[in-house]
C-alpha positions, 0 to 999 in steps of 0.5 A: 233154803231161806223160808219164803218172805219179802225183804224190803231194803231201805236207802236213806241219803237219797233226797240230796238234803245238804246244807249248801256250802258258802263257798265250792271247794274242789278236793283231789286225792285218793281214795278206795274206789270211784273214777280217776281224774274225773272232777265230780260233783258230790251233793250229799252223803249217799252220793259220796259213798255210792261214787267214792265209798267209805275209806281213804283220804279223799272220802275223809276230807268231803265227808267231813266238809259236807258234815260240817260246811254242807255241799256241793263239793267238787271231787276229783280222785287221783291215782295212788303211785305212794305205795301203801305202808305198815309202820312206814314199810311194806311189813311189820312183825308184832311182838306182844306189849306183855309176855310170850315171844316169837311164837305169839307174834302178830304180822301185816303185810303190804303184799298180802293186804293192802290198807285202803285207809289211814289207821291206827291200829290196836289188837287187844287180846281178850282171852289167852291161849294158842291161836285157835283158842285166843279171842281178840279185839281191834280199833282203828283209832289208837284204842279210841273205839273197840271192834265186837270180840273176834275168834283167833285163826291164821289170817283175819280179815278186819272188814272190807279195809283192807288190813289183815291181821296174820296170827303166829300158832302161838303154841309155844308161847300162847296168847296172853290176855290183856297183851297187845299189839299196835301198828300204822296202817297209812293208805297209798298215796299221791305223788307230784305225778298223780297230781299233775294227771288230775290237774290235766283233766281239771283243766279241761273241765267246765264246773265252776269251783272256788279253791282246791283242797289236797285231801290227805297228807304226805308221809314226810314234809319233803314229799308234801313240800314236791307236792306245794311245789307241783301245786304252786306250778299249777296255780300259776299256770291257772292264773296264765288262763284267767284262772283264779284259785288258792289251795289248802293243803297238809305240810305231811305226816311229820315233826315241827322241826321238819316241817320248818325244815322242808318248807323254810325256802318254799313261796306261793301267796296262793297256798296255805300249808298246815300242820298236824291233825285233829281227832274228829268224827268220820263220816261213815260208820267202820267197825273199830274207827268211832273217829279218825285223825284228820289232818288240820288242812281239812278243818280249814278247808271246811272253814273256808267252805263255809264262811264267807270271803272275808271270813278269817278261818281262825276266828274264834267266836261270832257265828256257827261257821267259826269257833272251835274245831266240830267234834274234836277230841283231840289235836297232834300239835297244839301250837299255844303249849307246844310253840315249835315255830310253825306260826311263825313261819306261816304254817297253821296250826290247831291250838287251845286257848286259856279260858276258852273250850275245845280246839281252834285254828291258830292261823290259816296263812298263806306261805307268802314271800316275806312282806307280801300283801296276802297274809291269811287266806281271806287276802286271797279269796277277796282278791281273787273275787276281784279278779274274776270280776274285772275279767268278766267286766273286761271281757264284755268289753272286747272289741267294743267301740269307745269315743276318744277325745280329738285333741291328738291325744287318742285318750279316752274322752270323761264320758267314755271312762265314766261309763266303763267305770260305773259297768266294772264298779258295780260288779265290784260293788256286787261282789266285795262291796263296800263298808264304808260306803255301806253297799254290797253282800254281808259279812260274818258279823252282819256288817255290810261289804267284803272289804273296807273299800274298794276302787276301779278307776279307767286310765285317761291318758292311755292312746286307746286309739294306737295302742287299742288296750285299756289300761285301770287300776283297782284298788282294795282296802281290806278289813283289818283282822285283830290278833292281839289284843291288849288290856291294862287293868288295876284297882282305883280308887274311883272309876 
């Protein structure tokens, strides 16, 4: 029995202090634990680990986006109908990476553990011998970060992530320092089906949000491009509903050359797709993981969160919402010394840059139709800004009585369209502004207006009285982006 005492245990994170978010994405995906399809709202730190604790994709992406964007987040768990893996399969036996042999060997199992997270695992022994009399360590980062040393049983548990280690006697061919073993530890995962439940509960849910993120990756570009065709389907359906969103996601957990390969026939102006991961710091403490790898999808959706409409999410210099990757170590695919493609097929990346330091977005694209308008992922944003904007103008307007002209022509008379137009320019005003005329909210670099200019503009020929329908037109010119930039430079003799 303990002696007697008090025990005072203090919780921090409780205050809700987060930095608010420039724009409100809403992330879905899986995780540990929390309510399933349920869109919930995240505030800080201690309110995501209380409702969705610490492991899996979905707590990864909102973790970091509140670290580095703020909040709030809207969050929405989906169920995990991929099932979990070691080394992409439901078991891996481990030989050592030096000495023994079978007797020694190391095991996983889905069936006896299942990884609630994504790790890279790596099971250092420190003092040799049979399995009783060997000690270990392990990291969950690919050897980035060391657990304390641990004593050598029959199975291991490594903490609450679900992982167990299974440990061969080793009496025959004992342990030997210094030997180690490494495997792949991927938490289960989403499919199309999962997908299309937490988009019905969405659907029925009143929080507002700005873009939605798809936390994670898929084991293979084949099953992410279902999940951007699922995805694609659904925008498309949200737009039917006077709906307005784009969406960031992983092209999954594979090569250049596969990526380009799944996704090579695959459209939509309201999705980008992007490649690869970056070594960063996760936003709870586990014991052998100092970082995670997470996918470059989530550093843009953490961009896109913290920036401005207009803001391209690959700028480079100019404000703390910009520039290079937070906290980043490394990056899976440098695009600028490993060029397989993918920029050019409008899938991003992460990159270095020559004289610059750390590690940046290449592009954030859209994977539009060859052509299109809506390149990068600002096209989207602004115009879906305008849309919201003309709909709840137009909105006002149902029903409403207007003064047509009495020449015959059931048009609307100048007075008439001149004041529809003021209602709707203002709110577009409000929203985009306007460089050139110098009206609006305030862009990345301090300048006044979204867009370069932006128009609406009533149609006076329409029969307003037969066809009872308004007919207007809006017109954007957006900023220009530069992505090149060219210098000749030589001696003179005078300059």
């Amino acid at each position: 029995m303990a002696l007697p005492g008090v025990t005072n245990t203090i919780l921090d994170g409780g205050l809700g202090v987060t930095t608010p978010a420039t724009s409100r994405p809403h992330v879905v995906g899986p995780c540990a634990q929390g309510p399933l399809n349920v869109p919930t709202l995240i505030s800080n730190q201690r309110q995501l680990k209380d409702t969705f604790g610490v492991h899996g994709p979905l707590v990864d992406t909102v973790g970091f986006i509140l670290d580095n964007a703020g909040g709030p987040v809207l969050v929405t768990r989906t169920a995990d109908s991929v099932a979990a893996t070691y080394d992409g399969g439901t078991s891996a036996a481990l030989d050592a990476s030096t000495g023994g042999g079978t007797d020694n060997q190391l095991n996983v199992a889905v069936a006896t553990s299942e990884p609630k997270l994504d790790a890279d695992v790596l099971v250092t022994i420190v003092t040799g011998g049979a399995r009783s009399d060997m000690k270990f360590t392990y990291s969950l980062d690919g050897g980035l970060s060391t657990s304390p040393v641990i004593a050598g049983a029959t199975t291991v548990a490594l903490g609450d992530t679900g992982i167990t280690l299974e440990f061969e006697p080793g009496t025959v061919n004992p342990y030997v320092a210094g030997a180690t073993y490494d495997f792949e530890a991927r938490a289960a995962y989403m499919d199309s089906t999962d997908l299309g439940a937490a988009f019905d509960a969405i659907e029925l849910d009143l929080k507002a949000f700005d873009f939605l993120v798809l936390a994670g990756q898929a084991a293979s570009a084949s099953a992410a491009a279902q999940l951007f065709s699922a995805l694609a389907t659904q925008l498309n359906a949200f737009v039917s509903q006077d709906r307005y969103y784009g969406a960031i996601m992983s092209c999954g957990e594979d090569s250049a050359a596969n990526a380009l390969t799944a996704f090579s026939a695959l459209t939509s102006n309201r999705i980008a797709v992007l490649h690869g991961t970056a070594q960063v710091s996760p936003p709870f403490g586990v014991v052998g993981r100092g970082t995670m790898a997470l996918p470059v999808a989530a550093v843009a959706a953490m961009r896109a969160a913290g920036n401005v409409m207009s803001t391209d999410l690959a700028q480079t210099f100019g404000a703390d919402s910009v520039g290079p990757i937070p906290s980043a170590l490394s990056i899976s695919h440098n695009e600028f010394t490993q060029n397989g493609g993918l920029d050019d097929a409008k899938i991003g990346t992460a990159r270095t840059y020559a004289n610059l330091t750390g590690f940046y977005l290449t592009n954030v694209w859209l994977k539009s139709a060859p052509g299109s308008d809506f390149e990068f992922w600002q096209h989207r944003r602004m115009m879906d800004q305008a849309c919201i904007e003309v709909s709840a103008r137009h909105s006002e307007l149902i029903s409403s009585s207007v003064i047509v002209k009495n020449d015959g022509t059931g048009s609307l008379t100048e007075a008439a369209a001149q004041a529809i137009e003021k209602k709707v320019q203002r709110g577009l005003d409000n929203r985009l502004g306007s460089a050139l005329r110098g009206i609006g909210p305030t862009a990345i670099d301090g300048s006044t207006g979204h867009v370069s200019d932006q128009r609406y503009q009533v149609d006076r020929t329409n029969n307003v009285l037969s066809t009872k329908t308004l007919i207007a037109t809006v017109s954007i010119v957006p900023r220009g982006y530069l992505k090149q930039l060219q210098t000749t430079l030589s001696y003179k003799l005078a300059v």
